[in-house]
N, C-alpha and C positions, 0 to 999 in steps of 0.2 A: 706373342707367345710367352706364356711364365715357360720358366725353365725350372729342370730339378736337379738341386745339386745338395751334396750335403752341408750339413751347417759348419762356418769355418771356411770353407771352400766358393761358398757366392763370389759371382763376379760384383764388384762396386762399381760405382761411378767418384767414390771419394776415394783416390790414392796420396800417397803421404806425400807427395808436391803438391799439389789440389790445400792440401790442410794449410802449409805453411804460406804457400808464395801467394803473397798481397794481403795474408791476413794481416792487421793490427791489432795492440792491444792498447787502450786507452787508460793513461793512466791519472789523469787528474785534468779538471775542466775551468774554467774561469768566465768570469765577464765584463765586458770595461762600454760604456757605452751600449751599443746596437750590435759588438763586435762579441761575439763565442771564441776563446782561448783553449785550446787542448794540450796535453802533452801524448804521443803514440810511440810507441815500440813498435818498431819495425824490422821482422826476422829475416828481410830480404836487403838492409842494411845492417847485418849482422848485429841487429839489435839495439842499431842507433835509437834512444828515444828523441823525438823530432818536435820543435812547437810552432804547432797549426794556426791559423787566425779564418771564421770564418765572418764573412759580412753581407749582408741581404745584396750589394751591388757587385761585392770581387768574390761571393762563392768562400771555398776553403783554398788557402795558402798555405804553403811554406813559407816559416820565420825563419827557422836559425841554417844556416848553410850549412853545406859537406864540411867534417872535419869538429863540430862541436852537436854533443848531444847532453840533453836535458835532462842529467839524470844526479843523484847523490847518492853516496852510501852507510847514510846515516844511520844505527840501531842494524846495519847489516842489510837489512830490507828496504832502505832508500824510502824515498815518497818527497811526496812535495815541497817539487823542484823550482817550482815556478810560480813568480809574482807579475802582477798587472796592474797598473792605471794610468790614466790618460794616456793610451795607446803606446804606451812604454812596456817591455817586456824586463824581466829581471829573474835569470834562472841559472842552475847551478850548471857546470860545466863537467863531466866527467868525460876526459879524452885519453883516452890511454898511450894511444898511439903518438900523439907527439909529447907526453908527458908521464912514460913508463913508470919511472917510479911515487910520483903522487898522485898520478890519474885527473892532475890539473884540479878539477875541486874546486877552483875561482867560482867568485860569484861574478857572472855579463851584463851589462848592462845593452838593450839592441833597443832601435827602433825599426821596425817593419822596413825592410828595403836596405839596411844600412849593415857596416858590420859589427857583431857582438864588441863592447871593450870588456875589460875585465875591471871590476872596480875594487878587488881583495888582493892578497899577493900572493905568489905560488908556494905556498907552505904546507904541510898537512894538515888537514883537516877537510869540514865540509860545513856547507849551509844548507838548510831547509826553513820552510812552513815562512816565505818570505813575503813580507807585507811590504811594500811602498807607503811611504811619507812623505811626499812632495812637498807639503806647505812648512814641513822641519827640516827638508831635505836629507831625508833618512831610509833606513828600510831595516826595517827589524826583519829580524829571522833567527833562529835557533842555530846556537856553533856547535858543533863537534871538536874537540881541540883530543886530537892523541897525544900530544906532547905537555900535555899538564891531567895526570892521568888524577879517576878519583873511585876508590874503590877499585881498583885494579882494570877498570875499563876507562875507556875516555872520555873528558869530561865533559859535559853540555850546559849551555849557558841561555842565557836570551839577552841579543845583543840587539842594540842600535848603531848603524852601518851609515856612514857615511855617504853618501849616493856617491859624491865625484870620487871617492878614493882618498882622498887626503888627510883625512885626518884617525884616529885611532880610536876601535871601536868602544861605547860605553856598556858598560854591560847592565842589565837591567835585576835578572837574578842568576844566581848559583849558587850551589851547596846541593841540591835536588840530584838523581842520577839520570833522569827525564825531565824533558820540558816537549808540551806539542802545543798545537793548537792556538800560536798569539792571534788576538782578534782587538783588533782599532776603533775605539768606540764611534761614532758618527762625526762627535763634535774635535775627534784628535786627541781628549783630555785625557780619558782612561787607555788601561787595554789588559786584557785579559787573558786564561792561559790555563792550561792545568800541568801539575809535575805528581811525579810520581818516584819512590824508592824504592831500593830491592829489600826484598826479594818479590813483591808484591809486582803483576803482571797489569797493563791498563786495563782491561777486562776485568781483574777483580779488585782494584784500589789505588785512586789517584785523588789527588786536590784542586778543588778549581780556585785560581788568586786571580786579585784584580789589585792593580795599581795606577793611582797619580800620574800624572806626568807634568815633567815641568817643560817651557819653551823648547830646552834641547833635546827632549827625549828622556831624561834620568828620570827612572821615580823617585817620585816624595816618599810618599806610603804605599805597603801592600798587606793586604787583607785576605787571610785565608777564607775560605766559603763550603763546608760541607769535606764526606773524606775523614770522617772520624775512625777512632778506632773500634772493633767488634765490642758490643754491650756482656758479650758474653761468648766464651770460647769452649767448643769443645775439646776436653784434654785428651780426648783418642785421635785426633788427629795429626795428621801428618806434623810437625813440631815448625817444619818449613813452613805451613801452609798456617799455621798458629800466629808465626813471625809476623807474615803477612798480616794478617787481618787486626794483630794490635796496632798497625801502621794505620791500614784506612781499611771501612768494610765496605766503601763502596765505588761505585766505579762511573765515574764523571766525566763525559769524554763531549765534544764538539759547541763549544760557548759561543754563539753568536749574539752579535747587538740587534736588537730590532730600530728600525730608523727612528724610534720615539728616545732611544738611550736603555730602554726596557735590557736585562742582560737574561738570555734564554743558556740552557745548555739539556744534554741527555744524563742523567742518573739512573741507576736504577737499586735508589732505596726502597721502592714503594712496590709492597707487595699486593701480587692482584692473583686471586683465587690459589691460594695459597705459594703463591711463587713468587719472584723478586725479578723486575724485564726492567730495561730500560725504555722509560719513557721520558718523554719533554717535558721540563720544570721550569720554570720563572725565578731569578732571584728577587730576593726581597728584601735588603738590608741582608745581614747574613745568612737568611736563610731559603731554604729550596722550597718553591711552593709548585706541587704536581697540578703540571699543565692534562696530557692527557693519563689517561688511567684505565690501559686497555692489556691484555693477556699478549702483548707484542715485543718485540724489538725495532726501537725506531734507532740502533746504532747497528753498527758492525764490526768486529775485533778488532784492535788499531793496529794489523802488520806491518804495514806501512802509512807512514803518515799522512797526513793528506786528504783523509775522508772527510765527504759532508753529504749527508743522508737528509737534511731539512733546510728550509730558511724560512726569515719570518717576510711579511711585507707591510707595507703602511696602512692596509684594510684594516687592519688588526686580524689577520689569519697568519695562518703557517702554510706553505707545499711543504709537504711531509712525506718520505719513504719509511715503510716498517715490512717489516717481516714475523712471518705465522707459519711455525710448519716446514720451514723451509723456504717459501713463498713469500716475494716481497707483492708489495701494493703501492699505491699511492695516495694520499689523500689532503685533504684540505681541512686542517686545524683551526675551529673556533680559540683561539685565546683564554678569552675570555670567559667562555663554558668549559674545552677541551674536548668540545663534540666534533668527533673525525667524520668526513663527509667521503669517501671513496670516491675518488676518479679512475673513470673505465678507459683500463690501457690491457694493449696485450702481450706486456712486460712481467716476466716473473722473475726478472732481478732489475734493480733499479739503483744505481751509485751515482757517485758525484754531481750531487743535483746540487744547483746555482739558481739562485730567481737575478733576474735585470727587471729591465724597463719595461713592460706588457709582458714578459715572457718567461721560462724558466728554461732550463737544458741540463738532461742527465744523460748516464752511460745507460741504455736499457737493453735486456737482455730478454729475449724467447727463446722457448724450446723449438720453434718452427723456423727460426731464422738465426743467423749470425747476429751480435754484436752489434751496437749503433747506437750514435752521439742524436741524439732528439734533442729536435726545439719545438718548444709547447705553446702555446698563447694564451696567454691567462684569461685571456677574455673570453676566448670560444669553445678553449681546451685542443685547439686541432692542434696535430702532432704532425713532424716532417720529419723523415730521416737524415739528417746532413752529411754524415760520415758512416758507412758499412764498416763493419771491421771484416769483413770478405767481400769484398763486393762482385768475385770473381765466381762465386758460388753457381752453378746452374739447374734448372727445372731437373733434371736430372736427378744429381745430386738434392735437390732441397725432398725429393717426394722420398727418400730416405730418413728423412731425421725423424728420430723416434720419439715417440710422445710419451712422457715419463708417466709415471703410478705412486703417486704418495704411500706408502706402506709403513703399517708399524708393525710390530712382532715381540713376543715376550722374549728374554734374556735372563743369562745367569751364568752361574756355575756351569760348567760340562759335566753330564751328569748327576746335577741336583735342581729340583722344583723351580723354575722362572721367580728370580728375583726381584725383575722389571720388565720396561721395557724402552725397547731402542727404535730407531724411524732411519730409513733409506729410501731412493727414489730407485723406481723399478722398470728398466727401459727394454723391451723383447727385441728381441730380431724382427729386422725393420727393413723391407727391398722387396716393392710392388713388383719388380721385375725375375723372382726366383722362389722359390717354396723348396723346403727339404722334404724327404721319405718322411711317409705317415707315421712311421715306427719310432723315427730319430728323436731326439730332446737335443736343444741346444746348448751347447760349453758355455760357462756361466764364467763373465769375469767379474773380479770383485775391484770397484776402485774407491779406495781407499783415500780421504782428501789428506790435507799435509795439518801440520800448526803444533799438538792433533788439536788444540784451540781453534780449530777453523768449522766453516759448514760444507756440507753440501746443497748444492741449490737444483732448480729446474728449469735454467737459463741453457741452451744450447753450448754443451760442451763439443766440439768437433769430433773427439780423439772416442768419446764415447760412439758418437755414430759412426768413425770409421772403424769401429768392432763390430756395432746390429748391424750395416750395411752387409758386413762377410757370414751373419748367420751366428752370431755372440748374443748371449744375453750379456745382458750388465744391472748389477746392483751399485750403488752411488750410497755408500752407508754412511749414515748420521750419528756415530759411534755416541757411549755417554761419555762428554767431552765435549762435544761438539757445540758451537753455538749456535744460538737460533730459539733456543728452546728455553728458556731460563736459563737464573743464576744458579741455582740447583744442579740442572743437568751438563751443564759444563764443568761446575764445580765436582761433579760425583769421579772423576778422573784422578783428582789429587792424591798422590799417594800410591795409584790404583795402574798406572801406564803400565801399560804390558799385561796387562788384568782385562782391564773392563772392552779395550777394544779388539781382544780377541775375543773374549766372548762375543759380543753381539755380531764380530763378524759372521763368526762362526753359525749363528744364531740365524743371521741374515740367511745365510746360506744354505741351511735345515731348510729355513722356514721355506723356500721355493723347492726344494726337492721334496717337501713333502706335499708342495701345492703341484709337482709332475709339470713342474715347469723348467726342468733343467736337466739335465745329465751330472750325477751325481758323483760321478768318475772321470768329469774333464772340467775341474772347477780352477781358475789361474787366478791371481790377484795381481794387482799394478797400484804402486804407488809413488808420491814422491817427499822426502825428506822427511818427517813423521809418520806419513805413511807408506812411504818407502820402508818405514823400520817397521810397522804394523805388518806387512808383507811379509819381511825376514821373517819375523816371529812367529808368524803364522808357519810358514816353511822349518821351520824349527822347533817348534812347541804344541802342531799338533797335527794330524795326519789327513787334513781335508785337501791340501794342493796338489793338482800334477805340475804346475810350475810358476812359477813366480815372477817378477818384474820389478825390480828396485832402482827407481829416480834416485839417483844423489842420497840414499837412502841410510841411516844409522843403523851401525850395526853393534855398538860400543858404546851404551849410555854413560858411562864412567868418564867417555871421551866428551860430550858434550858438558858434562856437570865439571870438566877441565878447564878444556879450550873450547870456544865457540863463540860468536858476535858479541855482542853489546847486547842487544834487547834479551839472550837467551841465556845472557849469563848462571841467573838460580833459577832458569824454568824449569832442568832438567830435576832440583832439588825439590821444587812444586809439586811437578810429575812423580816420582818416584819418593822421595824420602832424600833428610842430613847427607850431604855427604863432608868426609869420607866414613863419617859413622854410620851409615847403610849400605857403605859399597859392597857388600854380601849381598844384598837384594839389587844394587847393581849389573850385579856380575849375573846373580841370578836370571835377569831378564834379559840380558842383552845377546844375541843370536851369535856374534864371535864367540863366544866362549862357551857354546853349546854346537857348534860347529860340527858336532859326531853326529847329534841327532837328526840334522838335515838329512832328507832323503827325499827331495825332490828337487828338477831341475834351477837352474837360474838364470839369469840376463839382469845383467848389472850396469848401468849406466853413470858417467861421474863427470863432474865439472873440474878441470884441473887448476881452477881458480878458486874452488868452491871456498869460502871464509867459515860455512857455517856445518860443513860437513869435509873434511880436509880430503883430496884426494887418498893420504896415508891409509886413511880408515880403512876406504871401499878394499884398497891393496890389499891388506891384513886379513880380511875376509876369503878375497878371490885366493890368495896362497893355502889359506885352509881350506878351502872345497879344492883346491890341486890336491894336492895332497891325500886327500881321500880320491881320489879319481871321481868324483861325480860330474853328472854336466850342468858344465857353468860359461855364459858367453860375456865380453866385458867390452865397453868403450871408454875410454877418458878424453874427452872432447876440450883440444884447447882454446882458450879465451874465454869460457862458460863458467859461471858461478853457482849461485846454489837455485836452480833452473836454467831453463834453454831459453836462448833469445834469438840463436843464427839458424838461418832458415836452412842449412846443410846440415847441422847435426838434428834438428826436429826432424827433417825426412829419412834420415841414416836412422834415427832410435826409435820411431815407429815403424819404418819398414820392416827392421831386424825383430824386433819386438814381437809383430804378428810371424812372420819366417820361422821366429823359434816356436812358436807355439805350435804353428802346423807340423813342425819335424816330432815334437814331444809328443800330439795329439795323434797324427798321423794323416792328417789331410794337406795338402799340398793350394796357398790362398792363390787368389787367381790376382793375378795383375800387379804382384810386389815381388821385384828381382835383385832385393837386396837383402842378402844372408848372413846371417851371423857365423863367427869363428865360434862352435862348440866343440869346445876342449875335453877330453876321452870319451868324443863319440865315436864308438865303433860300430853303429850301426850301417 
């Protein structure tokens, strides 16, 4: 029997335990041999990241023991923690617990079964993006040193690492404020890399170098390759965003060797039907020859390091991920032509793709399913799932997940003639087992992604179907800013934050009420860190919310363009404009200091470790909405940084989350008996 309840109010089968406990997050892949390498996040080990080894004969293992987890906090955002070969693991250690004040940060040396050593010494700093050198006995990987600061952040090098420990690292380059991506040419002699300055973001301007190498590891020579500066600048631009692009106009991100010494990477100088993607290019001596030449992105924003979207193989082909739309693909790259062959998969996001020996292995994502580590065979194409990142998921639950709606919509000004236009993914109210009143429209959330440099995609977000499953629509907006779409459309942000993505939210959200697909009076937004601030602002700048949801959210751009990571140093300057010579338009946009104008509720969540948004912030907010008596509910969760990784506070901030919605909305959810503290409710 369908049941009728109203929207908001359906029973689920997906409750905020169901979401955390056993999911994983996979954060970076490898491969050594016949053997698949992982790294996962795991929020039922309060977010230990753990590394996995799988093998056709022992299945999927546990590497590293209770007590050390594979993680760095490199650029703020950590990434690529882990190196492999000949069944040798080599990964960064962040331990907090036995190492409170440097969070340990050693680089381990393990082999499978045995226990981790440490081969760095306990000092500040970290290692990432670690390569092994067995036959120099080495391992490069990129340093973090805070104690030799440069530019007022800390400084980063590319260093060659001793394997046993003993001896004193060489360092390969510095002077750059970024290094990612070192890659070992086949024969050991080269190795390759890109860096990058401020105030220029890897997305919009880096340099790819290669260097020499002599027996121990030093370069001889290095040779810059592409990364020039703009041919031509417009002088109405942002003056930051100017800076920029006299540095580099392009953005060179993921260099690998092809087994022939061939050096590949992604640029996206080459423009295709009037726009600038990143596509796969060839070096040639200095210069970049465009491998394919499609309306795509075969990269993804570098927030953490660690991505690999392609690799080549000895056919003379490429396996290739790209994205269109939002929607990734896969495909099989001629070289030699750049004629992409599409392989049928039923993944619409596709990361950390690896080729081995017959075989390839990525992170692939559907809207129908959870999460999952695939292995492919290059010979036949059959695909296996090896690792769920829910595997706890049941029929139940799975006949819930909503099947998203690519949608674009014009944008602009509020109240003046559509300037453009913007794209979101558009997910209904979704539970074979309830229907609402004929008459009803269902409450519309808006989820806002973070970066705002990031995408939205149509990979199975959980937290979205645990909204359609209670009778929510949800829009998933691809603000302009966003990536996925061109260098244009991300680029049209600069200067503009606090502008362009409330409009198209805004936009978003017209556009389905006037398609009578929503309730035009029970519209909520949730985000987190960028769009956690998109949220405030909304809630402050203009009168569409009955309530809001703020992740770790900014409320205080002035504060980020201050204090904040390493990678976000001048983003904030990117984003908005000079500072302190714009802090007027600072101030202007930033939702603390328009604090009167709010007139809808809140629920404020915060990490008391956050680096990249300081607990102080959120404080400073939640005292101004006291203040005015409005309703405002708040958690500060310790040991969290800027996201959730412990499977206690993910069920605490989604429970509370929907709790508050139904007391503002007026429906009471079924099956969540965890309540938020809202502060002068008198109702």
């Amino acid at each position: 029997m369908v049941k009728t309840c109203p929207y908001g109010a359906w029973p689920s089968p997906l409750a905020p335990e169901d979401l955390a406990a056993g999911t994983v997050k996979f954060e970076l892949t490898a491969v050594d041999g016949d053997a698949i390498w992982w790294v996962e996040s795991r929020p039922d080990e309060k977010g230990r990241s753990v590394v996995m080894r799988w093998t056709p004969r022992d299945g999927a293992r546990d590497v590293t023991p209770p007590g050390f987890s594979a993680s760095t906090t490199i650029n703020g955002y950590g990434g690529a923690a882990l190196g492999v070969r000949d069944g040798v693991a080599w990964f960064s250690n962040l331990a907090k617990a036995a190492h409170p004040r440097t969070g340990d940060l050693r680089l381990h040396r393990q082999v499978p079964g045995e226990y981790p050593l440490p081969v760095t010494p306990l000092v500040p700093g970290c290692f990432a993006e670690i390569v092994p050198d067995p036959s120099r006995g080495l391992v490069f990987a990129v340093h973090q040193d805070p104690d030799r600061p440069l530019h007022g952040q800390a400084r980063q090098s590319l260093v060659a690492l001793d394997m046993a420990g003993r001896k004193l690292p060489v360092t390969l380059a510095e002077g750059g404020d970024f290094y990612a991506f070192p890659r070992l040419s086949p024969d050991g002699r080269r190795i390759a890399w890109i860096t990058w300055d401020y105030p220029s973001m890897p997305w919009d301007g880096t340099r790819l170098q290669v260097a020499e190498l002599d027996a121990q590891g030093a370069a001889i020579t290095t040779r810059t390759i592409g990364g020039s500066p703009a041919a031509w600048i417009d002088p109405q631009l942002n003056p930051v965003f100017q800076q920029a692009l006299r540095y580099s106009d392009e953005s060179i991100l993921e260099p690998v060797w092809g087994p022939d010494g061939t050096l590949y990477c992604v640029s996206d100088r080459l423009e295709v039907d009037g726009a600038r993607w990143w596509n796969i290019h060839r070096v040639d001596g200095d210069t970049l020859v465009p491998v394919t030449q499609m309306a795509a992105e075969f990269a993804a924003p570098l927030w953490r390091l660690g991505t690999a979207s392609y690799a080549v193989m000895a056919d003379g082909t490429a396996l290739a991920a790209y994205s269109s739309g939002g929607l990734w693909s896969l495909g099989r790259v001629c070289l030699a032509t750049g004629t992409v062959t599409p392989v049928d998969t039923p993944y619409t996001s596709i990361a950390h793709l690896r080729v081995g020996d017959g075989f390839a292995v990525f992170v692939g994502g559907r809207f129908d399913a959870p999460a999952a580590l695939v292995r492919m065979d290059l010979a036949t194409g059959a695909m296996s799932e090896i690792r769920s990142a829910n595997p706890n998921l049941g029929d139940a639950a799975r006949a819930c997940l909503p099947v998203p709606e690519a949608i674009s919509f014009p944008t602009g000004p509020q109240g003046a003639a559509p300037t453009g236009t913007a794209h979101a993914f558009f997910y209904p109210p979704t539970n074979p087992a309830v229907e609402a009143p004929t008459q009803d429209r269902p409450p519309l959330v808006i989820v806002i992604h973070g970066g705002p440099t990031g995408p939205a995609g149509a990979a199975l977000s959980m937290d979205i179907a645990f909204f359609t499953s209670r009778g929510f629509a949800v829009i998933d907006v691809n603000y302009r800013g966003s990536t996925g779409f061109g260098r244009a459309y991300h680029q049209a942000m600069y200067g503009d934050w606090g502008v362009v993505d409330i409009e198209d939210c805004v936009a978003a959200a017209r556009h389905l009420v006037a398609q009578d697909k929503v309730d035009r009076y029970r519209i909520v937004s949730r985000g987190g860190s960028a769009g956690g601030y998109t949220t405030l602002a909304l809630a402050t700048f203009t009168d569409l919310l009955s309530a809001g949801a703020s992740y770790y959210g900014i409320s205080d751009l002035q504060a980020i363009a201050r204090f904040t990571d390493k990678l976000e140093a001048h983003y904030a300057e990117l984003l908005v404009g000079p500072y302190p010579a714009a802090q007027r338009v600072f101030k202007a946009r930033s939702p603390l200091f328009h604090a009167d104008r709010i007139d809808c509720p809140l629920i404020i969540f915060q990490g008391e470790d956050d680096p990249v948004v300081p607990r102080a912030q959120a404080q400073v907010l939640i005292d101004a909405l006291m203040d005015r008596k409005l309703l405002v509910a708040w958690e500060f969760f310790p040991g969290e940084g800027h996201g959730f990784k412990q499977r206690a506070h993910i069920v605490q901030s989604l429970g509370e989350e929907l709790a508050f919605y139904g007391k503002i909305m007026g429906f009471v959810p079924s099956g969540v008996v965890i309540s938020p503290d809202i502060r002068n409710w008198d109702g």
